[in-house]
BALOBA-1460 file (C-alpha; in Angstrom, 3 decimals):
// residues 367
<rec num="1" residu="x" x="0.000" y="0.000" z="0.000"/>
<rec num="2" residu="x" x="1.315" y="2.710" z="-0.964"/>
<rec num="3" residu="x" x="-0.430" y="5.712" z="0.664"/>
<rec num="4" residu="x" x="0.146" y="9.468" z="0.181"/>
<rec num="5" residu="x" x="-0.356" y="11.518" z="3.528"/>
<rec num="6" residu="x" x="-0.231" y="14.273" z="1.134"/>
<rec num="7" residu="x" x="-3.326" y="13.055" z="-1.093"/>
<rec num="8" residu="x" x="-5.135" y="12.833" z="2.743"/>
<rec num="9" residu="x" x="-3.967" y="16.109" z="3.244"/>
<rec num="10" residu="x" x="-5.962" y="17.413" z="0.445"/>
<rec num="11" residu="x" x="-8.788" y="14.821" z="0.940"/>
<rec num="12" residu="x" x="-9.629" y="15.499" z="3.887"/>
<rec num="13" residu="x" x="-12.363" y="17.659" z="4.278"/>
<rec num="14" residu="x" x="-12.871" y="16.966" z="0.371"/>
<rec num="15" residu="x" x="-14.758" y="13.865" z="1.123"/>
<rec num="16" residu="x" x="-16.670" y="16.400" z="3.777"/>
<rec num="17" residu="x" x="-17.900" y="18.549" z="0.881"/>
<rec num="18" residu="x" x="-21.032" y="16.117" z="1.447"/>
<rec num="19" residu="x" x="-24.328" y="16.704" z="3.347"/>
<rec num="20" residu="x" x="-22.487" y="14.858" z="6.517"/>
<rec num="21" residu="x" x="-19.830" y="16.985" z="6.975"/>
<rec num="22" residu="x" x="-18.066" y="16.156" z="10.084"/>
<rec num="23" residu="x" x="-17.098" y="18.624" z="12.449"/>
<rec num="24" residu="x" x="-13.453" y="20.333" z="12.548"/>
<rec num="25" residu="x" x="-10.699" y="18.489" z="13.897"/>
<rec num="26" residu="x" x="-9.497" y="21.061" z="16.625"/>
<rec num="27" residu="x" x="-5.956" y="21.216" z="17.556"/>
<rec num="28" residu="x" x="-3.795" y="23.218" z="19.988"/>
<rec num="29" residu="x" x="-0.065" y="23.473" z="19.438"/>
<rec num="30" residu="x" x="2.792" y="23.631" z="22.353"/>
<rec num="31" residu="x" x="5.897" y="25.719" z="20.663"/>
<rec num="32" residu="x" x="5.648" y="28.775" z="18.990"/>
<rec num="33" residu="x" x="8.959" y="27.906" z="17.371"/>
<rec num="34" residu="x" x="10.537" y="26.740" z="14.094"/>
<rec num="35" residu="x" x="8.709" y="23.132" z="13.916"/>
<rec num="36" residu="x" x="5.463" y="24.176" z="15.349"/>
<rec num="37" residu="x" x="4.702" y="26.597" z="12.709"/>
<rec num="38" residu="x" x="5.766" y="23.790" z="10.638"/>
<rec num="39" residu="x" x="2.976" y="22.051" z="11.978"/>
<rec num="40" residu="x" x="0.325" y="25.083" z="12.241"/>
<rec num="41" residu="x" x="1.262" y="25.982" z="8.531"/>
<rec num="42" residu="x" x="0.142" y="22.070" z="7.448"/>
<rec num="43" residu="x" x="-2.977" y="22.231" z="9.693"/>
<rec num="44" residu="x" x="-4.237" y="25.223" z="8.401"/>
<rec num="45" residu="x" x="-3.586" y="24.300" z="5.003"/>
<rec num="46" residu="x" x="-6.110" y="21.266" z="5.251"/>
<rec num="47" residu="x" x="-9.900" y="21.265" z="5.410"/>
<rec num="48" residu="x" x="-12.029" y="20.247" z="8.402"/>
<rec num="49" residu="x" x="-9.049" y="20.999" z="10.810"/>
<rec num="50" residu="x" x="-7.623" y="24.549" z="12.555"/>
<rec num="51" residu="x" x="-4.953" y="25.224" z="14.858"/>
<rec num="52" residu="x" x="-7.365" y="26.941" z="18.086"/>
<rec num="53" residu="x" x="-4.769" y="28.017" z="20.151"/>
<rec num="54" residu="x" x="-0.684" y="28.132" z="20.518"/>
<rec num="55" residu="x" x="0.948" y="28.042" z="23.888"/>
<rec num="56" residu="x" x="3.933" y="29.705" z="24.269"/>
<rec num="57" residu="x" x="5.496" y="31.691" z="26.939"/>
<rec num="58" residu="x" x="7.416" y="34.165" z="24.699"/>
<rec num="59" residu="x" x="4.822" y="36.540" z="24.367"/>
<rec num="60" residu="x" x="6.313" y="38.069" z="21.067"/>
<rec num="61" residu="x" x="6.953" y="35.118" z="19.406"/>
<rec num="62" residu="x" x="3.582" y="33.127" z="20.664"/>
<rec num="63" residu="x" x="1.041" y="36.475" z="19.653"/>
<rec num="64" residu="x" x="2.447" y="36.599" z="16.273"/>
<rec num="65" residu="x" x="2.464" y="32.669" z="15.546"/>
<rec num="66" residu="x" x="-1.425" y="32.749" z="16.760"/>
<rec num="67" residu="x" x="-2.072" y="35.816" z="14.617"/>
<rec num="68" residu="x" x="-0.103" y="34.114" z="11.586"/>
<rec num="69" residu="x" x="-3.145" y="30.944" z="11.587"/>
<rec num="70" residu="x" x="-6.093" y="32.787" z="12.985"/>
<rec num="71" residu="x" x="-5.878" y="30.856" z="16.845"/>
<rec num="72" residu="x" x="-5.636" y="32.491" z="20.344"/>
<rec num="73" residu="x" x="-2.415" y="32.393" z="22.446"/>
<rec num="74" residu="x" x="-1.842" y="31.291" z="26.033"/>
<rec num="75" residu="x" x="1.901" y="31.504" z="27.742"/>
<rec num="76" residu="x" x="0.140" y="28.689" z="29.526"/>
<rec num="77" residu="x" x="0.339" y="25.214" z="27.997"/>
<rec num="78" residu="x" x="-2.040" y="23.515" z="30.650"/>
<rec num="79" residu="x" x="-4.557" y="25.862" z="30.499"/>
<rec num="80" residu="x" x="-4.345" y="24.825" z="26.891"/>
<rec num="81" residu="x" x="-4.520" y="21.092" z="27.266"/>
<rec num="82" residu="x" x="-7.300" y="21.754" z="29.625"/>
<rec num="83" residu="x" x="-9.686" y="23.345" z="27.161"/>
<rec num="84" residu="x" x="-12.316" y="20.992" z="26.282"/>
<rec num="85" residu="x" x="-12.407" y="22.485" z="22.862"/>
<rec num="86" residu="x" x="-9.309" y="20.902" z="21.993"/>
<rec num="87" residu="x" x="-9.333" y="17.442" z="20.788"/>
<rec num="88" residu="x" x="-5.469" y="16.773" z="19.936"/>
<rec num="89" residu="x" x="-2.115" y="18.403" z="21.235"/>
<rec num="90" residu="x" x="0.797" y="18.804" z="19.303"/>
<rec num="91" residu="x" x="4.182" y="18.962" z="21.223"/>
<rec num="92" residu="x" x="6.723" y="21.384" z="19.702"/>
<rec num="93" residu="x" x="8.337" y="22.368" z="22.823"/>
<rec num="94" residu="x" x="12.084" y="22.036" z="23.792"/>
<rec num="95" residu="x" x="12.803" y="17.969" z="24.783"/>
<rec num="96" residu="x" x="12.811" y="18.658" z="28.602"/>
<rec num="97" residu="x" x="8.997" y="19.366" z="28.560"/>
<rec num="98" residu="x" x="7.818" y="16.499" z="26.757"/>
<rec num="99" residu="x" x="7.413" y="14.285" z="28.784"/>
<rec num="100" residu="x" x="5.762" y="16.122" z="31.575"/>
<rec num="101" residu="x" x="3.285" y="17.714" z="28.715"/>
<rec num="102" residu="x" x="2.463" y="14.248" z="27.056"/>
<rec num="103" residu="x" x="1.399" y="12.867" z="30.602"/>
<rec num="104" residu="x" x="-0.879" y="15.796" z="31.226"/>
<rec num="105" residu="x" x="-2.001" y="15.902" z="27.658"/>
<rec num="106" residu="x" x="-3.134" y="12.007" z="28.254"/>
<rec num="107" residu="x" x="-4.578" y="12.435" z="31.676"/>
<rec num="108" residu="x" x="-6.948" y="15.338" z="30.040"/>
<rec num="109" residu="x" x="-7.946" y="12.651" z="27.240"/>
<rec num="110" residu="x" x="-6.473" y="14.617" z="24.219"/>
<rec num="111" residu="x" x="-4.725" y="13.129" z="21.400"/>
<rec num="112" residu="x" x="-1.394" y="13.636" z="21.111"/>
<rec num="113" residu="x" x="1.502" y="14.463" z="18.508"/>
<rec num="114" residu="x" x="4.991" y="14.622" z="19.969"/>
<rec num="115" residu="x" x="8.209" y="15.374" z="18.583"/>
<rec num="116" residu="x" x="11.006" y="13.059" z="19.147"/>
<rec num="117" residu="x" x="12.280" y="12.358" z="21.489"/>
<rec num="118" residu="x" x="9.736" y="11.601" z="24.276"/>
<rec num="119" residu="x" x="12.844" y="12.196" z="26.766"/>
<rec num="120" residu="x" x="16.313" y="11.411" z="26.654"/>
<rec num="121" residu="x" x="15.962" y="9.228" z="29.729"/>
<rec num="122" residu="x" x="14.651" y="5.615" z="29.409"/>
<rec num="123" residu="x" x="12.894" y="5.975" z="32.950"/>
<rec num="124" residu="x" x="11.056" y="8.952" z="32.119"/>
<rec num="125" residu="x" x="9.942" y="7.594" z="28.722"/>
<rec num="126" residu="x" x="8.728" y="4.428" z="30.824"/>
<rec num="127" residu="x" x="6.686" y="6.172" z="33.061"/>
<rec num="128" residu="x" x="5.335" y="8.932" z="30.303"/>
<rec num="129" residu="x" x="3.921" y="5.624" z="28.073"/>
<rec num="130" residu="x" x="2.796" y="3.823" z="31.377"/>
<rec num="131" residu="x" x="0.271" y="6.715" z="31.672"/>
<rec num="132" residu="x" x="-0.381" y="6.868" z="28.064"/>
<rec num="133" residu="x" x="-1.509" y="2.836" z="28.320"/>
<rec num="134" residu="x" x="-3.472" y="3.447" z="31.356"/>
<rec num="135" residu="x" x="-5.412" y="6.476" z="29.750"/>
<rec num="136" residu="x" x="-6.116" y="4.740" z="26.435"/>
<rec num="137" residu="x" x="-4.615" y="7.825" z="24.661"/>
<rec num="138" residu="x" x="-3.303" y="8.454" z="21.681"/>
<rec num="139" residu="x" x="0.067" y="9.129" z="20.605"/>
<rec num="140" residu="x" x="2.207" y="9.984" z="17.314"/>
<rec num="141" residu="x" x="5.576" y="10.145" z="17.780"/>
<rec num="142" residu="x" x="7.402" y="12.976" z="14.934"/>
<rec num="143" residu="x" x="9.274" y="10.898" z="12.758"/>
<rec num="144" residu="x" x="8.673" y="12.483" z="9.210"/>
<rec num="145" residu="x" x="10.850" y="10.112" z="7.310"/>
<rec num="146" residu="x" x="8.250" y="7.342" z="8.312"/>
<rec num="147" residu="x" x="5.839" y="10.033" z="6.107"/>
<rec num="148" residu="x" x="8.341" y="10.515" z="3.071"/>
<rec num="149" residu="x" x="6.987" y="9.266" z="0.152"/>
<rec num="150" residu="x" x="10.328" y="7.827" z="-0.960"/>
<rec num="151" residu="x" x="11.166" y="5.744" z="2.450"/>
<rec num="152" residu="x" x="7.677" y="4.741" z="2.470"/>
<rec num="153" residu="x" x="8.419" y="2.979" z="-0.887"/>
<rec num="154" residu="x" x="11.434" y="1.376" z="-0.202"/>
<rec num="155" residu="x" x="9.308" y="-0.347" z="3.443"/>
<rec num="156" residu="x" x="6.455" y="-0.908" z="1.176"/>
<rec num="157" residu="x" x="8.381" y="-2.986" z="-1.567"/>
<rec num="158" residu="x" x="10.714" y="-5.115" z="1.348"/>
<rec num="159" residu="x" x="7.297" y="-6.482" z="3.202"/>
<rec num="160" residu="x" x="5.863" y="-7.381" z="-0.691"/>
<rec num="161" residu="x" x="9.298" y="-9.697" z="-0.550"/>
<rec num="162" residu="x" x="10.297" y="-7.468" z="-4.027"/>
<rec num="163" residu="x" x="13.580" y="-7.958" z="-3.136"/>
<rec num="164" residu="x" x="13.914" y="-11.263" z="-0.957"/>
<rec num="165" residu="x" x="15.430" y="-11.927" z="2.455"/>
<rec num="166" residu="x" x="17.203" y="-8.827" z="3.705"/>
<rec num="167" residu="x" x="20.633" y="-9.063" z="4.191"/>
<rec num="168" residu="x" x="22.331" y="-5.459" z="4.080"/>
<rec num="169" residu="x" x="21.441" y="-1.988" z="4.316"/>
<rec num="170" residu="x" x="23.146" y="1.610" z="4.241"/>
<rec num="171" residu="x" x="21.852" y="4.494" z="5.532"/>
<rec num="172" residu="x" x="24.003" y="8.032" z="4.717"/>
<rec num="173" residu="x" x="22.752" y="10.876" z="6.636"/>
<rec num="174" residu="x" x="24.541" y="13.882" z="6.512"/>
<rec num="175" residu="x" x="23.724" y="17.700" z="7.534"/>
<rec num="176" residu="x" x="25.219" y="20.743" z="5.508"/>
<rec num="177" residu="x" x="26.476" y="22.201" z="8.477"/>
<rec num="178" residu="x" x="27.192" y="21.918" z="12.301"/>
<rec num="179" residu="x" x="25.190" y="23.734" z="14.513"/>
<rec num="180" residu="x" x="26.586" y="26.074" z="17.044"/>
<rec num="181" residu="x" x="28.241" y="24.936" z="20.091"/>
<rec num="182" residu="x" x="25.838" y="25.884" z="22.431"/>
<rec num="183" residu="x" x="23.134" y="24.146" z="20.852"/>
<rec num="184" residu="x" x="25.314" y="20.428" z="20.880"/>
<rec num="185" residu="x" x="26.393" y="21.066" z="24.556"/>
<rec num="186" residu="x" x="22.374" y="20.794" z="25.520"/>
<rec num="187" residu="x" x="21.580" y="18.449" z="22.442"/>
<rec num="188" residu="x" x="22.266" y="15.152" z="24.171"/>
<rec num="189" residu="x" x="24.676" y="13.853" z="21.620"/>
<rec num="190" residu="x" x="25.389" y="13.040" z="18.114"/>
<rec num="191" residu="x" x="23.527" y="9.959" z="18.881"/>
<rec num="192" residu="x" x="20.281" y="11.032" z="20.688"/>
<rec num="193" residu="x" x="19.798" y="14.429" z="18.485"/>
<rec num="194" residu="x" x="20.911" y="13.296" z="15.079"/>
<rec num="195" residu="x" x="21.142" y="9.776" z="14.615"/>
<rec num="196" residu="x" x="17.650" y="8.600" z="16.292"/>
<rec num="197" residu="x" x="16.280" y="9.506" z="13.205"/>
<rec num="198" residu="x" x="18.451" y="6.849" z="10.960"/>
<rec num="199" residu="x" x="17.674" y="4.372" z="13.888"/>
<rec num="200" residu="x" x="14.119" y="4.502" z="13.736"/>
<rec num="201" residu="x" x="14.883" y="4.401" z="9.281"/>
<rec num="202" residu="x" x="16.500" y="1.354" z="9.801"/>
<rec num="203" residu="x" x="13.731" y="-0.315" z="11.679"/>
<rec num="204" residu="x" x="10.925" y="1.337" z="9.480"/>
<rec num="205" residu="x" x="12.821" y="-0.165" z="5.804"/>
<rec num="206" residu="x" x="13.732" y="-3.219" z="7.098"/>
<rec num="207" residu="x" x="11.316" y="-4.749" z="9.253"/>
<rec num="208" residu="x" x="14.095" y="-5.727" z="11.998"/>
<rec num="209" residu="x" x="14.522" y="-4.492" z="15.460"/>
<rec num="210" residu="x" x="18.577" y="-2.972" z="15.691"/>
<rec num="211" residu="x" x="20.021" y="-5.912" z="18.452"/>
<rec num="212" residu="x" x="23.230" y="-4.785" z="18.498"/>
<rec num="213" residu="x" x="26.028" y="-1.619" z="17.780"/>
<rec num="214" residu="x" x="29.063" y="-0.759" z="17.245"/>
<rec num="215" residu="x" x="30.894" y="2.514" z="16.576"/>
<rec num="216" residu="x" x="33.751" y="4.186" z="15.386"/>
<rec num="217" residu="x" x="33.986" y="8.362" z="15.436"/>
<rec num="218" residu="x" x="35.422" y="11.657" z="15.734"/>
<rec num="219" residu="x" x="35.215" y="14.985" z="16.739"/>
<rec num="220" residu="x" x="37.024" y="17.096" z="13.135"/>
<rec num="221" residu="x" x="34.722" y="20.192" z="14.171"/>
<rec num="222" residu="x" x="35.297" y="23.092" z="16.392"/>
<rec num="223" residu="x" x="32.208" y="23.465" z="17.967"/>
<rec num="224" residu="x" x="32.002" y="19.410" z="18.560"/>
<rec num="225" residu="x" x="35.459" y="19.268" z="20.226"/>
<rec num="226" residu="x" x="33.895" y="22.510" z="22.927"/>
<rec num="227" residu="x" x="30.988" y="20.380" z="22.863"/>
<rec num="228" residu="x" x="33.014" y="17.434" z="23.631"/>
<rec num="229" residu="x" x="30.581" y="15.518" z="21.564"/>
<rec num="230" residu="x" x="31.697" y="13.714" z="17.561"/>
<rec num="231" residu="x" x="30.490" y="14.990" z="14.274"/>
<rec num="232" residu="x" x="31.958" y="12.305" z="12.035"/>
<rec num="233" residu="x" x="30.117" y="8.793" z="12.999"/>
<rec num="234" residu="x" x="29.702" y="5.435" z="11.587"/>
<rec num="235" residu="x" x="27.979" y="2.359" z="13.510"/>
<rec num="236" residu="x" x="27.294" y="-1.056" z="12.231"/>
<rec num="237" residu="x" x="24.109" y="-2.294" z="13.009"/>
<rec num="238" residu="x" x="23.135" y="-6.042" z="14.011"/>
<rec num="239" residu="x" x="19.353" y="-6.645" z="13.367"/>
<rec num="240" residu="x" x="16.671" y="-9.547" z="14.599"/>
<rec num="241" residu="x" x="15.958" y="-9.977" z="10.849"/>
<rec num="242" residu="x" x="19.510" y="-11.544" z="10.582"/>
<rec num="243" residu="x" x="20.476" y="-8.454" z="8.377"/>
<rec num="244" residu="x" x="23.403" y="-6.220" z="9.373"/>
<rec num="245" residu="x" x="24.305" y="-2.359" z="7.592"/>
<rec num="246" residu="x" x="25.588" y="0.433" z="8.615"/>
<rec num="247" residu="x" x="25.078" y="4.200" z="9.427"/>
<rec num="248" residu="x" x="27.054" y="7.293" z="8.156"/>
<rec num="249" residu="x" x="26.323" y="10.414" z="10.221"/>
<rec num="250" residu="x" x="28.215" y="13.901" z="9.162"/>
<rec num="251" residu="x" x="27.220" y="17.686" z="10.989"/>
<rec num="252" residu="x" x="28.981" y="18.410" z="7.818"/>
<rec num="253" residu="x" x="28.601" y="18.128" z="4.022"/>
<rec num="254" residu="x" x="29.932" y="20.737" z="1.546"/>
<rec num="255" residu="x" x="27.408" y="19.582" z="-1.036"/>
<rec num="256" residu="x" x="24.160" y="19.960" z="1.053"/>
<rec num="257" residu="x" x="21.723" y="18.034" z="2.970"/>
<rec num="258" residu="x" x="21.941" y="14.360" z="2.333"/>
<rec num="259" residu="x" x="20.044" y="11.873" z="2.798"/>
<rec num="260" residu="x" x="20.479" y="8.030" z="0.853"/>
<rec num="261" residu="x" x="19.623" y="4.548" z="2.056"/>
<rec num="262" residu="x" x="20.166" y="1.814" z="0.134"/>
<rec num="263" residu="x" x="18.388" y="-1.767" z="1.381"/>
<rec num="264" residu="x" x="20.224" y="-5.028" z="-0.454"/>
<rec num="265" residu="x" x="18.425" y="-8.457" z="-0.458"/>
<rec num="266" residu="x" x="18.277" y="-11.510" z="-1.783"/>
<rec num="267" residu="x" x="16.881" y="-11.106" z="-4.666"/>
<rec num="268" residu="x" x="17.642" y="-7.732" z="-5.430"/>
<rec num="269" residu="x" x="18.040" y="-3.988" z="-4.154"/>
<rec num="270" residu="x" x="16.068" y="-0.675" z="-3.210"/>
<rec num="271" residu="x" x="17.805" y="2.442" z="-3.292"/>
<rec num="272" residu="x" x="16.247" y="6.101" z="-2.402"/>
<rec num="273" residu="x" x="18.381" y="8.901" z="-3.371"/>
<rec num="274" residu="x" x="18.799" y="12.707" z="-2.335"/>
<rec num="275" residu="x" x="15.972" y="15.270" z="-3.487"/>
<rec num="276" residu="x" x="16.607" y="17.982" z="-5.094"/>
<rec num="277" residu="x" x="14.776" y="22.072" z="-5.717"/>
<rec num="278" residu="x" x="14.357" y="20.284" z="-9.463"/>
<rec num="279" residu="x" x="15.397" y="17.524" z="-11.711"/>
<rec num="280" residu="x" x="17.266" y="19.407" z="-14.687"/>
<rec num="281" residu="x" x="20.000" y="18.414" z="-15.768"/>
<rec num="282" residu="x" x="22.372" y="20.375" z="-17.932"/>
<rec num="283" residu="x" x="24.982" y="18.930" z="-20.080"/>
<rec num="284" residu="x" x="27.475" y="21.022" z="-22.435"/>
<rec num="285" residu="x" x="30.520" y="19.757" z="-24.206"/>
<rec num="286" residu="x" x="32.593" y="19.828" z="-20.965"/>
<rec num="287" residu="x" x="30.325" y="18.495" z="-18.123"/>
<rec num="288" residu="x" x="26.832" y="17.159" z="-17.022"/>
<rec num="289" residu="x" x="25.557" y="19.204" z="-14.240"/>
<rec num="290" residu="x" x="22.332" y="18.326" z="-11.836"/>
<rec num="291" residu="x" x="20.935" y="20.646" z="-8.775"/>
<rec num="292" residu="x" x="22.216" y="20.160" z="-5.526"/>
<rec num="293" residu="x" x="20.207" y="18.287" z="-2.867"/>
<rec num="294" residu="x" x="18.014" y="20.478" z="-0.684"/>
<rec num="295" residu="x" x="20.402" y="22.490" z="2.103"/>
<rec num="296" residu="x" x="17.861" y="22.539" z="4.809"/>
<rec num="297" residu="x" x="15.647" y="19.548" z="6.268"/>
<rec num="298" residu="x" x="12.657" y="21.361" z="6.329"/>
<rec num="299" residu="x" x="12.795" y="21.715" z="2.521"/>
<rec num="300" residu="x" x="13.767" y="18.597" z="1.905"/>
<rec num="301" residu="x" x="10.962" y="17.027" z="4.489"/>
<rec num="302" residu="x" x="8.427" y="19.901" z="3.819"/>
<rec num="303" residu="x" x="5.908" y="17.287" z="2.302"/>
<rec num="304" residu="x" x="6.665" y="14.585" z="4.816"/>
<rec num="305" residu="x" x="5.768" y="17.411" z="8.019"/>
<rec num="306" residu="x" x="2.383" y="17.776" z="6.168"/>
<rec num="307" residu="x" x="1.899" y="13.603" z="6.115"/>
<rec num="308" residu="x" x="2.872" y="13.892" z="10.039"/>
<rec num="309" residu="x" x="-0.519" y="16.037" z="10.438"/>
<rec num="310" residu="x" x="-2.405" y="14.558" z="7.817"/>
<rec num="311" residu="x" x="-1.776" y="11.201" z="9.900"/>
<rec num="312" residu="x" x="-2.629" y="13.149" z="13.367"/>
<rec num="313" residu="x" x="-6.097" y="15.004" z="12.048"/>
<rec num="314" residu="x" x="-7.090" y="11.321" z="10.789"/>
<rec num="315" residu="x" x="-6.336" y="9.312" z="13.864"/>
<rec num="316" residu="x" x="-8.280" y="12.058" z="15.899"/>
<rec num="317" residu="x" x="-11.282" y="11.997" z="12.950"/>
<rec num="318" residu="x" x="-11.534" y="7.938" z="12.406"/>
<rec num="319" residu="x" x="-10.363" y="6.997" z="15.939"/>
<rec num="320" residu="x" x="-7.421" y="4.683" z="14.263"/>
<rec num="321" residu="x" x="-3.903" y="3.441" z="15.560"/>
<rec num="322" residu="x" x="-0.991" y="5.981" z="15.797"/>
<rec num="323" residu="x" x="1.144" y="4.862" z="13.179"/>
<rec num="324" residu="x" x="4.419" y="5.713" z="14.815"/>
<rec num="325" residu="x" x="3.612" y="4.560" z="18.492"/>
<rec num="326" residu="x" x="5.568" y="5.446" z="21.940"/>
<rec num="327" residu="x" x="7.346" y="2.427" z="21.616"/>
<rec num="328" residu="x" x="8.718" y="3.682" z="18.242"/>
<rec num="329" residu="x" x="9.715" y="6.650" z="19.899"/>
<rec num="330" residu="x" x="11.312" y="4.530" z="22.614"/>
<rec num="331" residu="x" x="13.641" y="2.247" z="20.529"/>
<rec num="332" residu="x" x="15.700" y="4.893" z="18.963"/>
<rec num="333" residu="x" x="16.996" y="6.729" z="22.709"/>
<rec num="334" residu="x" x="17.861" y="2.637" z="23.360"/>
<rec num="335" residu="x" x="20.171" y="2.301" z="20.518"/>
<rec num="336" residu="x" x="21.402" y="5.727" z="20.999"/>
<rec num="337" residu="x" x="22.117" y="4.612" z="24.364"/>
<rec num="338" residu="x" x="23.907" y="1.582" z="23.204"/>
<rec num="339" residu="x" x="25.637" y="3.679" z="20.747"/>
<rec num="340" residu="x" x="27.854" y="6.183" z="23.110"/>
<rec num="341" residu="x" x="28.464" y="2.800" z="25.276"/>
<rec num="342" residu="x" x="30.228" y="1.284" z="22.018"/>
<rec num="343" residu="x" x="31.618" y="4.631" z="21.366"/>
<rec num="344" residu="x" x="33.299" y="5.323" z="25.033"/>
<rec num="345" residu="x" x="34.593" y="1.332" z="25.293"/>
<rec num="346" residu="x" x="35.366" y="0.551" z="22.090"/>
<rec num="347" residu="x" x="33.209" y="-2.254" z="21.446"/>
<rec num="348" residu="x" x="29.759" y="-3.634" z="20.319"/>
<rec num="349" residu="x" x="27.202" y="-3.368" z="22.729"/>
<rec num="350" residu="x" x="23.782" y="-5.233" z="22.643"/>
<rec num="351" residu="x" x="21.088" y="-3.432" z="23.183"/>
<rec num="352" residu="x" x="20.157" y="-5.559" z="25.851"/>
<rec num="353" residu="x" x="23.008" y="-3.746" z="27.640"/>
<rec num="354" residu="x" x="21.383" y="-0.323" z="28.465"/>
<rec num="355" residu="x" x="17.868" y="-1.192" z="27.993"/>
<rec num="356" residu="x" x="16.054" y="-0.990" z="31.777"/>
<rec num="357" residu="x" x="13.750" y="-3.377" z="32.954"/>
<rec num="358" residu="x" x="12.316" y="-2.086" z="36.246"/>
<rec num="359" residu="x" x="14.900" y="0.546" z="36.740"/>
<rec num="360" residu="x" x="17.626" y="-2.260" z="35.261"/>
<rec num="361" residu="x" x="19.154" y="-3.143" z="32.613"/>
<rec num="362" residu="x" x="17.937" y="-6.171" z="30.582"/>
<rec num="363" residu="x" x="21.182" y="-8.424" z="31.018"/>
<rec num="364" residu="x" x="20.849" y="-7.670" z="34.681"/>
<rec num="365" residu="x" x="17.692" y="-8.222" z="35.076"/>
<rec num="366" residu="x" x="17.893" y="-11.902" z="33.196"/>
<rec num="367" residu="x" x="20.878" y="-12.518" z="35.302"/>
């Protein structure tokens, strides 16, 4: 199946042009920032759906997001999540308030869209989707690549067995450039802030769960080195399929934002290549010349932000599944964990390793 969230987008509220029109989907947004007007921008754009109100405590920044989509502001996210008017929240807030805001956001009975990560603490994740069971909410965790139409292809073909038994996969996922020091001293790591997003790819194209890591890195930047954090990464992945591959993380690429995975089977191969503003390609008498991929990931995942909310306004409208669950959000900060483990000791670690079971590890705990 190869669905568009961006044909949803557009249909829904299309279907609604009958006589049964249902009523608006009615959504309140925490984050005034970058990626929540990402999100307001998508919502607005669709029919039978409109952001009501954005929480932020910046007045400045929250009054002119709100006036931007036609919605009130509050610098108070819970008085938000406690308006009965609202029927899903979407998290856009820095990582440290996620968890707390999920929790409250399923205690009040809204659905919920969360950026990743959930928390960049295994217990606290634990404990937020413990509530989230117990309240029978709702969650989507923020992974747009699970929404690109490309990535969605290459998953689509490996479950219809196009090419065989997976044995081998590479996933290159590079940023143009480094952000600023201050922003990787408070980002958790190379491994929790950039590379969850390749470990939840690898799951999502091909079908395995990661078992096991093992990494091999450096520091070439500036700002990485004050940071005392790597920029240059590459782990080898062990997976329950059987399969094994490998990850290639950069801060830096002189050529622009890029993002390739290539899945290799037994009967064949899926590759997904970088996108670019356009497709032309010039050739003259002295070299063939194509556009450059896209140098920011909001252009280059502008389409799969909309499928994020496309997915959210239909799970609140039909009542369906979350199609990226907690536990989706979970297994990435485990193999992150593992990750830095391999990195600092200079060997593979299982994911068993750092996972907790009760406040410890699994290998303890099955000790």
């Amino acid at each position: 199946m190869v669905s568009s969230m961006l044909a949803r987008a557009a249909s829904l509220g299309m279907r609604r042009g009958l006589a049964t029109a249902p009523e608006t989907v009615k959504v309140g947004i925490i984050g005034a920032g970058r990626i929540g007007q990402v999100h307001a921008k998508a919502i607005s754009g669709m029919q039978g759906a409109e952001v009501v109100t954005i929480a932020d405590p910046f007045e400045k920044f929250g009054k002119k997001a709100a006036a931007d989509f036609g919605a009130n502001w509050t610098p108070n996210w819970e008085d938000m999540i406690a308006d009965d008017n609202i029927q899903g929240i979407v998290i856009g807030s820095p990582t440290p308030f996620h968890a707390e805001q999920i929790i409250k956001s399923a205690e009040a009975g809204k659905a919920i869209m969360c950026e990743k990560p959930i928390s960049n603490d295994l217990a606290t994740i634990d404990k937020c989707l413990d509530v989230v069971e117990k309240t029978n909410a709702r969650l989507l965790i923020g992974f747009q690549r699970r929404f690109d139409g490309n990535f969605q292809q290459v998953r689509e073909q490996v479950q219809a067995g196009a090419i065989g038994e997976v044995r081998m996969f590479q996933i290159n996922s590079r940023d143009p450039a480094p952000p600023p020091a201050e922003y990787l001293a408070n980002s958790g790591g190379i491994f929790l802030d950039m590379m969850s997003h390749d470990f939840d790819q690898a799951r999502f194209c091909t079908g395995g769960e990661i078992e096991e890591v093992f990494v091999t890195g450096k520091a070439f930047e500036e700002a990485a080195q004050e940071a005392n954090d790597l920029d240059t990464v590459l782990v080898t992945l062990k997976m329950s399929n059987g399969s094994f591959g490998t990850i290639g993380n950069s801060r830096r690429c002189a050529y622009g934002y890029d993002q390739r995975i290539e899945v290799f089977g037994s009967k064949g191969a899926l590759s997904s290549q970088n996108r670019a503003p356009h497709t032309v390609e010039l050739s003259t008498d002295s070299s063939i010349a194509n556009a450059l991929p896209y140098s920011f990931f909001m252009d280059r995942y502008a389409a799969a932000y909309t499928g994020v909310m496309a997915a959210f306004v239909e799970m609140i409208r039909d009542g369906t599944a979350p199609s990226v669950t907690g536990a989706d959000g979970r297994a990435p900060i485990v193999a992150a964990m593992a990750a830095a483990k391999s990195y600092a000791e200079g060997r593979p670690v299982r994911l068993s390793e750092v996972d907790i079971v009760d406040g410890a590890s699994q290998s303890s705990a099955q000790a």
